[in-house]
C-alpha positions in Angstrom: 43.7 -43.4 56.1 40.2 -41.7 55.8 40.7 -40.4 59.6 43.8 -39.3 59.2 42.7 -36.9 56.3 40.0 -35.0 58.5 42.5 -34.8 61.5 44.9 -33.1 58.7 41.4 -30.4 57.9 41.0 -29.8 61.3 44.4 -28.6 61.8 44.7 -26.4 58.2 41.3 -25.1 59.4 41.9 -24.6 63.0 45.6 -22.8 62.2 43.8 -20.5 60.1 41.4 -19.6 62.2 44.0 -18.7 64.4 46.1 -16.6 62.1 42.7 -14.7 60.7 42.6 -14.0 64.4 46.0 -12.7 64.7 45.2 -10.7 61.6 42.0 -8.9 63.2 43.8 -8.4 66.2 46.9 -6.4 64.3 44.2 -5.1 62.4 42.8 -3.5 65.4 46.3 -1.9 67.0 47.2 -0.5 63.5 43.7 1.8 63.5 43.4 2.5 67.1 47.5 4.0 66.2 46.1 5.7 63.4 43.3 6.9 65.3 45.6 8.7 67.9 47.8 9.7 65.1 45.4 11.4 63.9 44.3 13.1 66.8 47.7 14.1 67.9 47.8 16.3 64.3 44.8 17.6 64.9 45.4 19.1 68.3 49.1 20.3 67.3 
């Protein structure tokens, strides 16, 4: 039963790993948008 419980951590903790990295990469898109968003007002 014991191993069964830390197999069951690993996976919690590996899924969100994987979702905080989803997250940073969205987070990334969404400024580099609002970076060229940005630019694009400034130059019209």
């Amino acid at each position: 039963m014991g191993r069964s419980v830390f197999y069951l951590q690993d996976m919690v903790t590996s899924i969100t790993q994987a979702q905080i990295l989803i997250a940073l990469v969205v987070a990334a898109h969404a400024g580099v948008l609002a970076v060229r968003l940005c630019f694009s007002l400034y130059k019209a």
